[in-house]
N, C-alpha and C positions, 0 to 999 in steps of 0.2 A: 480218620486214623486215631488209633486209642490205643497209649500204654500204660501198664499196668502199675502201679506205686499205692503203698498201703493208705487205704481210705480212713486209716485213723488220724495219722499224720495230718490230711487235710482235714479233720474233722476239730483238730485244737490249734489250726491256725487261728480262729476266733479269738482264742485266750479267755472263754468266758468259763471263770474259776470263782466261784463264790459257795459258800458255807450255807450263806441263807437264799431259803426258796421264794419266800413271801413277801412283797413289802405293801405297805401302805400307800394311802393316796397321795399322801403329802409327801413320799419319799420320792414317789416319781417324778411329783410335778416339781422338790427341788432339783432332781437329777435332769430333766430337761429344760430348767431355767439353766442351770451349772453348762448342759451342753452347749446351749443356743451362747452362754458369754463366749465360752470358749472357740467355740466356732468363729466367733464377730473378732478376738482379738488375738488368737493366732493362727488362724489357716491363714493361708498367704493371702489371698483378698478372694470371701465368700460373693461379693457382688462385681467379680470380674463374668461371673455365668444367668446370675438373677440379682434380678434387680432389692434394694431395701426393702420394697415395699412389699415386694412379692415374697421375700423371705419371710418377712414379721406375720403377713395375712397367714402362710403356712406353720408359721408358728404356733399362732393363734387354731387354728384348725386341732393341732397336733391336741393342744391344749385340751381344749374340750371335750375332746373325746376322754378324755381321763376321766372317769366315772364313777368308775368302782370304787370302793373299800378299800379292797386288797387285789396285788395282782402276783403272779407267780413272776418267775424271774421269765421266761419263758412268753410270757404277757409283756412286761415291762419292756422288754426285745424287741416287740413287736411295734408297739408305741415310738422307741425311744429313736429303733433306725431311721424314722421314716423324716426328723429331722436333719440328718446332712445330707438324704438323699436328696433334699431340696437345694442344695450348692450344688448341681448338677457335676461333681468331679468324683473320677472314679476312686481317688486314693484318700479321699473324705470320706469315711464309713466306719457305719458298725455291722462290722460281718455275718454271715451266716450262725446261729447259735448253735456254735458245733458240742459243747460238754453238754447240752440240752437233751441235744440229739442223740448223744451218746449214754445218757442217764435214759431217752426212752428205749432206744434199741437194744439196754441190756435185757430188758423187760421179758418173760416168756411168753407173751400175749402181744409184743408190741409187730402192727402191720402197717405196711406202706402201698402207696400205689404200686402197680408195679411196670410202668411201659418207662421208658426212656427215652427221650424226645431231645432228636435234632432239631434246629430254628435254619430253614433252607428260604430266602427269597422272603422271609415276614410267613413261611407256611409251618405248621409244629407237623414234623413227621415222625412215627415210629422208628427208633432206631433200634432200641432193644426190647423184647417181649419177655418180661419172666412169669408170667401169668401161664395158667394152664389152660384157655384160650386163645388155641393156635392160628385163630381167622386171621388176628390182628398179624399184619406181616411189614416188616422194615419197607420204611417209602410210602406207607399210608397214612394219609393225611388225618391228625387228630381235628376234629371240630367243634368238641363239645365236651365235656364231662359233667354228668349227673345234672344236664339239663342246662349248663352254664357254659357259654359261649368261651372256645380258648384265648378268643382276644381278650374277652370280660377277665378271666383268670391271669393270665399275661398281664393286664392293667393292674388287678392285685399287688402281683410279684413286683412292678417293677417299681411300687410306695415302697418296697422292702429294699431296694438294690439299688445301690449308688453307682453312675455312672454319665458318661459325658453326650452317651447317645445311647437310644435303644440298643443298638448294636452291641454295646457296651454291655445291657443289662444281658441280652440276648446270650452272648459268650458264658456270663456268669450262671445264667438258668442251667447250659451246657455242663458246666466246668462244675459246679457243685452237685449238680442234677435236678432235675423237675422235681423225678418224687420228693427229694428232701424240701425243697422249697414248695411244694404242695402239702407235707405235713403239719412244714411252718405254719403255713396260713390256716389250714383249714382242721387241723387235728386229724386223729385217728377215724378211718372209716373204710369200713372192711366191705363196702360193695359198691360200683360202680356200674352206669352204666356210659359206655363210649361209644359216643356218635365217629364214623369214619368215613373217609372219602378215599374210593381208590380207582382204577379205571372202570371196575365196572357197577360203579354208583355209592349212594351213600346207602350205611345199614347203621342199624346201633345193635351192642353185644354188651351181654351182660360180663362184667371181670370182676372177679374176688380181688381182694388183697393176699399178700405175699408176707411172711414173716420178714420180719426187716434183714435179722442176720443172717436164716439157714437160707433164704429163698430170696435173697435182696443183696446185702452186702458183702456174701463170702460169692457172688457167683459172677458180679460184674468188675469190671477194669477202670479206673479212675482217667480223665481226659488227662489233666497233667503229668510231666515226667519229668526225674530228675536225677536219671538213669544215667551214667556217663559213661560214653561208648564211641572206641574205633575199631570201626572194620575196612576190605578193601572189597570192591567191585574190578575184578580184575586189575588194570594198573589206576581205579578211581579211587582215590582216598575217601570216607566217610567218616566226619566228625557227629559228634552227639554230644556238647559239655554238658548236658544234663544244666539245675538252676543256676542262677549265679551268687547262690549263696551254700550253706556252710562252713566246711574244713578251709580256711584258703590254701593253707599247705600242702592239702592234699589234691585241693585243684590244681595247684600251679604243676606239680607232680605229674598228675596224668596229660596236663595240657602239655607242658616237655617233653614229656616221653614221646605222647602222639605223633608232636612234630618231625622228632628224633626219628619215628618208625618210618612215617611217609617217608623222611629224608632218602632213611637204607630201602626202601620199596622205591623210589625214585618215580612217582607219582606226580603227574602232571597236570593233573586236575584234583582240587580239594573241592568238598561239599559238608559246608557246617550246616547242620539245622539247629536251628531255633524254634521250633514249631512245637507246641505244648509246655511252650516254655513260662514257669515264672514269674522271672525276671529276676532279680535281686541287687546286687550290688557292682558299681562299674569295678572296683578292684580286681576282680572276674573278671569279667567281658575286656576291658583292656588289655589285660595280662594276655590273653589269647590273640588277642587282635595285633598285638605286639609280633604277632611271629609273622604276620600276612603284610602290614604296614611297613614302607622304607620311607617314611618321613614321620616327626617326630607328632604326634595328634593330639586330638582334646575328645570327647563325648556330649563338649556343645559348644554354643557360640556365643554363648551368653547364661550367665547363670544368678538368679538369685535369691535371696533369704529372706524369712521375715522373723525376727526375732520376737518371742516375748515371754512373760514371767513361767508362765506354765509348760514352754520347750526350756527353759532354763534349771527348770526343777529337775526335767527328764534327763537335760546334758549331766546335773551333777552325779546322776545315777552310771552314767556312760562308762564305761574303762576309758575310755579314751580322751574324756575332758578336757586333759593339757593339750591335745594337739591344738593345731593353727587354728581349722575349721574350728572346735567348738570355742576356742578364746574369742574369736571373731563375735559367734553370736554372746557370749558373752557381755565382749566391749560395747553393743549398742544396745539404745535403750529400746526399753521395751513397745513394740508395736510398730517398729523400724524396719522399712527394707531397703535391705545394699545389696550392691554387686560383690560376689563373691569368685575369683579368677580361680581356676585349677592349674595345676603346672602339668604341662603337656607330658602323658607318656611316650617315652624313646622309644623306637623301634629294636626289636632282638640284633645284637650281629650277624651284620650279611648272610654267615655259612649257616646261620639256625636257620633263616626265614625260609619258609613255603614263597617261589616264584612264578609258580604255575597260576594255573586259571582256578579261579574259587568263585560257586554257585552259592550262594545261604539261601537256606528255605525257610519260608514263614507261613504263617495260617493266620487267622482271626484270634488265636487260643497262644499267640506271641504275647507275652504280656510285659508289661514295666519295660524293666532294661533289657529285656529281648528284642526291644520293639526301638529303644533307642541306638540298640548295637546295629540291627538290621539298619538303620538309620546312618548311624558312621559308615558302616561298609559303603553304601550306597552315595553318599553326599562322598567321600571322601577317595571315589571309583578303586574300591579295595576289591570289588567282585560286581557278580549278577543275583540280584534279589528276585528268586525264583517263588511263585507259590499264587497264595490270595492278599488282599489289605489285612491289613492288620487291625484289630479292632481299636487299641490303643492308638494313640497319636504318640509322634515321638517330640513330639513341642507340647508340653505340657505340666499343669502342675501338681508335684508330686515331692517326693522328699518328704515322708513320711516320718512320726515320731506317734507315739502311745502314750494314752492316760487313762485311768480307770474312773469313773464316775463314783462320787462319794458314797452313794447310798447300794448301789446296786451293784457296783464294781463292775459293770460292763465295761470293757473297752471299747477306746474311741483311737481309730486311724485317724492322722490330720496331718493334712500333706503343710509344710513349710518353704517349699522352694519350688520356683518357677524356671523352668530352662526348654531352650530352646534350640533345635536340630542345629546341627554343624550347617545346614547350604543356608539359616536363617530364614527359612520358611517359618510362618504360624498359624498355615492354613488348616483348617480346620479336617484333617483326614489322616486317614495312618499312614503307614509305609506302603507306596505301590510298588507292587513287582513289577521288575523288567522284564520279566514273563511271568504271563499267568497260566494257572493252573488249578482249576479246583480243586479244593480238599472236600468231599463227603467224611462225614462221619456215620454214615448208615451203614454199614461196613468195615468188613476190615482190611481192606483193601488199603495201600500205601500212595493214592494216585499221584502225588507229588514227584515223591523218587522213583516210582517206577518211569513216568513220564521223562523226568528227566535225565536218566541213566540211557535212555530209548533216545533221547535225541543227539547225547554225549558221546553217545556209540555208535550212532549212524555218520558222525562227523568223520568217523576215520577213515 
């Protein structure tokens, strides 16, 4: 399933905004001594996933490679990610280099691969063709490009991409796209040839490239959505909150109204999805959860902080500094972690709340606090977690704060707090549905909700 939301938007979540293209050798090797302190003494703890030892030897690796003279910022990217990809956690990273990507795809020469590639079972399938090479068709197994095995290429990508398991990186190849992260690694290259496996055998074909905007980026759909939407399936309600960040006032708006509408539709079954979601902020996800819940909740069970100089530089930047939360990290010293308690949101009054039965759907492509909310419902028996796992774990460390690296100014994601699902699990997996359901992405086919509106409506 794929909706549509402008591929710019995704493109400067990176935040990579710098003036200078070029730097030096010595610029970088300060900038990843600068990351490697930063990482040891405020991510919440780098060696809860790898060990010291193993961190320093991947240090050292990182190191050496730094060779050059000079590297573009584009290079420096390349280099500098592949340090917290080593803390094995997905919300420690340095992102996709999306103003890069955007400085080459203004280009009128600039081309990209052009296939689109699902991750189904550990197999890279075609999901989208923009190539003028119609052989290649959705469901054919990629094997190969230009001679280089897809696992070998997938090993590339995943030195680039932080995450907690392949699975993890898997989602992100999806969600950002192959081609983009095959331009990353490999540059500009206008011919291809692609080995493919389909039922009736392997062949390789030759495939051009695609200009990136007229023949690339104005013709496909982005995975994620942040689309907010109700409609009704006869008497079934259908929520969509779209992310859980932005407007709050404006979420909280349409989440009222929603419930407001189902109320006068007298709707007896609600169905939130969360699927290509996100994630963002609980002030969101609560707030809506507030109209399903009749007792008062939390969004964990335990929650906590790790303070230090470099999140406290970031607090004083905050609007919000004087609250509770950022005095807290404040008052402790630095390199400290405490328990930090939430004050439970109340549930809406009686006559707002939805009492019927509530399905949430989720996919692999539920991210952050999609995948924690999917998590509440479920620990907290608010509804049925309908769909696939989720890639995300919803016990994990995250609580994310930005810094820009002295020399290059790239930013750096680095998660500060550890929390863990409401039933106090910390097992190592995401959210399982209480029915499952595949989600293809080869297709645009919806098989989640159609599936389940079919079995919704065979109950009557």
């Amino acid at each position: 399933m794929k909706i549509k939301i402008n591929f710019i938007l995704i493109m400067f979540l990176s935040g990579f905004i710098n003036g200078q293209t070029t730097f030096s050798k010595e610029q970088v090797f300060k900038d990843l001594s600068h990351l490697k302190k930063a990482l040891i003494e405020a991510q919440f703890n780098i060696y809860e996933s790898v060990s010291e030892d193993t961190f320093e030897k991947g240090y050292l690796e990182i190191k050496n490679k730094i060779n050059k003279d000079s590297y573009s910022l584009l290079e420096a990217t390349k280099v500098l990610q592949q340090l917290p990809v080593i803390v094995n956690n997905g919300h420690t990273s340095i992102d996709f280099p999306g103003s890069e990507y955007m400085k080459y795809a203004s280009s009128n020469d600039a081309t990209i691969f052009p296939i689109e590639i699902a991750i189904e079972n550990n197999r890279a399938l075609v999901r989208k063709n923009w190539s003028n090479n119609k052989h290649l068709k959705p469901g054919d197994e990629v094997l190969s490009i230009n001679n280089k095995p897809i696992n070998s290429i997938f090993k590339d990508m995943y030195a680039q991409i932080s995450g907690e398991r392949d699975m993890m990186k898997n989602v992100k190849i999806e969600m950002y796209s192959f081609p983009r992260y095959y331009w990353q690694l490999y540059g500009q290259i206008n011919h291809f040839e692609v080995q493919i496996k389909n039922l009736a055998g392997n062949k390789t074909y030759q495939v051009a490239a695609v200009k990136v905007m007229d023949e690339y980026e104005d013709r496909r759909s982005e995975v994620l959505n942040s689309t907010m939407n109700l409609k009704f399936y006869d008497d079934i309600a259908y929520l969509d909150p779209g992310s859980f960040g932005g407007d709050l006032h404006k979420f909280k708006n349409f989440i009222k109204s929603s419930f407001e509408k189902i109320k006068i539709r007298k709707s007896q079954k609600l169905i939130i999805d969360l699927r290509n979601n996100a994630g963002g902020d609980n002030d969101y996800s609560d707030f809506m959860l507030s109209f399903i819940a009749n007792t008062p909740f939390t969004w964990n069970s335990s929650f906590q902080l790790r303070t230090s100089k470099l999140l406290k530089e970031s607090g004083k930047q905050n609007k919000n500094s004087n609250s509770k939360y950022w005095k807290s990290i404040f008052s402790h010293t630095d390199g400290e972690r405490f328990d930090y308690d939430f004050i439970k949101t109340q549930p809406q009054p009686k006559e707002k709340r939805f009492t019927g039965e509530v399905y949430t759907l989720v996919n692999r492509q539920s991210h952050s606090q999609a995948t924690v909310t999917a998590a509440q419902i479920q620990d907290y028996k608010l509804g049925t977690i309908v769909g696939e796992e989720t890639a995300e774990y919803p016990s994990l460390i995250a609580s994310v704060f930005y810094f820009k690296l002295p020399n290059t100014k790239i930013l750096v994601q680095i998660s500060k707090g550890k929390m863990i699902r409401v039933n106090g699990s910390t097992k190592e997996e995401g959210v399982i549905p209480d029915i499952f359901i595949k989600d293809f992405l080869l297709d645009e086919k919806d098989e989640i909700l159609t599936e389940l509106l079919n079995r919704l409506r065979n109950q009557k």
